[in-house]
C-alpha positions, 0 to 999 in steps of 0.5 A: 471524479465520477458523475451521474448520468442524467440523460441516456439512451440510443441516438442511432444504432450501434451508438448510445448517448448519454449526458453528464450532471455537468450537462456534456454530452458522451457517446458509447460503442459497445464491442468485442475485441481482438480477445473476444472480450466485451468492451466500450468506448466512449467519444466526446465527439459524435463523429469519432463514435460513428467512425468507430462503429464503421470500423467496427461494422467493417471488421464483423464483415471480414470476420475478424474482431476490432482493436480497442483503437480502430477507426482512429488515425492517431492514437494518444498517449493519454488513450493507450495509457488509459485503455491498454497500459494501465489494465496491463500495469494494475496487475501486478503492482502492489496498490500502494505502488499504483497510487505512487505510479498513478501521482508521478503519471498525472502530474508528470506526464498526461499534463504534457504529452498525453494529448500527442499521437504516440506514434509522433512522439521521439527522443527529442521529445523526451529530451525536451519533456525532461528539461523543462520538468528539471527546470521546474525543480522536479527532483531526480528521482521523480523524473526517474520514476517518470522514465521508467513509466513512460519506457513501460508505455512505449514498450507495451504500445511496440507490441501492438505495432499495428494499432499504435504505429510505435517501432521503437521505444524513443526513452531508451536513449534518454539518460536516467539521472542520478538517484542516491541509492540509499538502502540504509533503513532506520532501525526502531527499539523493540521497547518502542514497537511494542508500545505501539501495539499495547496502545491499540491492544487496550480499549481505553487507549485505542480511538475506536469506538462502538461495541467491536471496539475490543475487537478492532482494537485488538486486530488493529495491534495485531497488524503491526504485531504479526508483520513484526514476528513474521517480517510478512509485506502488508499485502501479504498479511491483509490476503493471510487465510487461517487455513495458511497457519499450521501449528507451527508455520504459515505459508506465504503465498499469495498478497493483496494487489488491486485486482483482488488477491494475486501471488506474492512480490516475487512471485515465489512462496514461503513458509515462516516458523511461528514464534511462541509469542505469535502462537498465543496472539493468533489464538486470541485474535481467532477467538475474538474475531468468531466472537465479532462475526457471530455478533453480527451473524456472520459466518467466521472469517477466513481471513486473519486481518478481516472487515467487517464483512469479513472479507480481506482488508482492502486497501481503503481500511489499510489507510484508514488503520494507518492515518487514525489508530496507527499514527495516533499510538505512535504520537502517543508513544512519543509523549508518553517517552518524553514524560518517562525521559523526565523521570529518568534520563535516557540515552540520546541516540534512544529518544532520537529513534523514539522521536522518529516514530512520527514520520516511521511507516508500518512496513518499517516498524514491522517487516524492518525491525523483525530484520534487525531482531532476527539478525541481531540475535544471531540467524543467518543472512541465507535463514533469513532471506527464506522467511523474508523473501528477499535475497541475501545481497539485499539483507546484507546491503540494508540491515547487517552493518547497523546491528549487534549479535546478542549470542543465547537470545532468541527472538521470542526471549527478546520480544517477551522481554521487551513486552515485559519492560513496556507494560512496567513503562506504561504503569509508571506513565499512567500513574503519573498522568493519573495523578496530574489528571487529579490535581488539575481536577482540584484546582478546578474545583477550588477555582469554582468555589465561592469566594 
């Protein structure tokens, strides 16, 4: 939680002390480390901050530049992690990952070993740090997560042998347990893909509000529409540039992460054919969104998927898509197939997937369905793996068993028709929600009438 400084200033040189709105008491050291690169520390005590300066005073006598951990005997697991290991980690993770990382390191691990000197913990402490998180009930693949953390911790405190003492990583002897590997994903009807999109497309039904509402409701299907034509990761998309697009590829190259804009997941680059339906959708969102910026007298945005600044989407508006337009279209959806399952029996297996649009992520709706579409209409696993970026035994693992070639469709001809067959769907529902609307509006007025 971050707080404000109420009292600042030097208590002594090469030392500065401040006080929290809590009203305790911290101590900085402001210096250059090994790599010439600014840095601070702070000390909750007073006399660990002056042990470090002399550390520090010491190591300009010789020439040379401090460790981060310099005048300390023992380093603990919370201070290396902290200070060393998560800069390292945020570099290259993707930020919804970090967040799941982060949760599985606070709750799993800084609780019970953070305040131990890494140097002091072994393999007998990972034995018994295990057992009692099993006996707590924690499942097998959250103390698998754990493990992997904690390796990563050690690996990277064995490269900085003289700062953190640790000659060896004690988790490699530590058996991992059994996580069922389920690769299987769940694969959602085209039909119900596109509800969704038309449900944030429309103002009326969109939770937006204010004067961009037309605009941010469309960019809000827009988002879930391009990952479904593309098959792009929703990092990829929110670093998308309009100078990525050519008349009929985008090159995938670079992805959101935490540092700011950084290369793709695999580290390698792509390039995705436009469908005809895309064309025209990314033609409407760049007028729109140079309509938007121009309204607020911005230059035009030179991302796809942009803020209100026009800058990239970050990882707070991606939530925010998510919890309150995403979710709501797909609640939506859900009714409104209930209510046409009144008016006409549909198959089991069909309401059984609408149904599980309530709990489906927008990774799965999108970058999962193009998978399915474009297998089941008859492109090759090796064609696919080069839009997706995965590998062919990853696509034939997850996808290929659960679909059925559609031999002549392509997948612009199956997407047109399945926005066809929706907007009939949604006319049908409208009327009929209009009309019970209108009758309960009746009966109130008749209720209110004198008797």
């Amino acid at each position: 939680m971050m707080v404000k400084n109420t009292d600042y200033g030097k208590l002594e040189r090469g030392i500065e002390q401040y006080k929290l709105s809590s009203g305790s008491l911290r101590w900085r050291v402001r210096f250059s480390d090994e790599s010439g690169k600014n840095r601070s520390k702070t000390f909750t005590n007073v006399s660990k901050a002056r042990s470090f300066y002399a550390a520090v005073l010491v190591s300009a006598e010789r020439g040379e530049r401090p460790s981060v951990f310099a005048g300390q005997e023992s380093i603990t697991l919370a201070e290396f992690a902290v200070d060393i290991w998560t800069p390292e980690v945020k570099k290259y993770k993707a930020a919804a990952t970090w967040d799941r990382d982060k949760r599985v390191f606070h709750n799993h691990i800084l609780y019970k070993l953070g305040d131990r000197a890494l140097s002091q913990i072994d393999t007998e402490d990972i034995l018994d740090w295990k057992k009692e998180r099993e006996d707590k009930g924690v499942g097998a693949a959250t103390i698998a997560k754990a493990l992997s953390l904690l390796s990563s911790i050690f690996q990277e405190a064995m490269m900085r042998q003289r700062t953190t003492g640790v000659k060896e990583n004690p988790t490699i002897a530590i058996k991992k347990p059994k996580v069922s590997n389920n690769r299987a994903v769940r694969v959602y009807p085209l039909e119900a893909v596109e509800m969704i999109c038309q449900l944030l497309r429309a103002p009326r039904f969109s939770d937006r509000i204010g004067k961009r509402r037309e605009f941010l409701a469309y960019q809000d299907a827009a988002f879930l529409e391009i990952m479904l034509q593309t098959g792009m990761r929703p990092a990829e998309l929110m670093a998308l540039k309009w100078a990525d697009i050519s008349d009929d590829r985008i090159i995938v190259d670079k992805a959101y992460g935490l540092e700011g804009i950084k290369e793709t997941k695999t580290g390698k680059s792509r390039s995705i054919p436009i469908l005809d339906t895309l064309e025209n959708d990314l033609k409407i969102l760049r007028q729109k969104q140079d309509r938007d910026q121009a309204a607020r007298k911005n230059r035009p945005s030179e991302y796809v998927i942009c803020s209100a600044t026009g800058d990239h989407w970050q990882q707070h508006d991606k939530n925010n898509w998510h919890k309150r337009h995403f979710k709501s279209a797909a609640r939506k959806t859900v009714s409104w197939w209930a209510e046409l399952n009144k008016r006409e029996k549909l198959p089991e297996d069909l309401l059984d997937s609408i149904k599980g649009l309530l709990t489906a992520r927008p990774y799965e709706l999108g970058r999962h369905t193009h998978s399915a579409l474009h297998l089941s209409t008859g492109i090759t696993l090796i064609e696919l793996s080069q839009i997706q970026g995965h590998s062919v035994r990853t696509l034939s693992e997850v996808y290929a068993h659960q679909l059925t070639v559609r031999a002549g469709a392509t997948a612009a001809e199956e997407i047109t028709e399945a926005r066809d067959r929706v907007q009939k769907l949604m006319k049908t529902v409208y009327q009929v929600q209009s009309r019970s609307e209108q009758e309960a509006s009746k009966q109130n007025e008749r209720r209110m009438q004198p008797v």
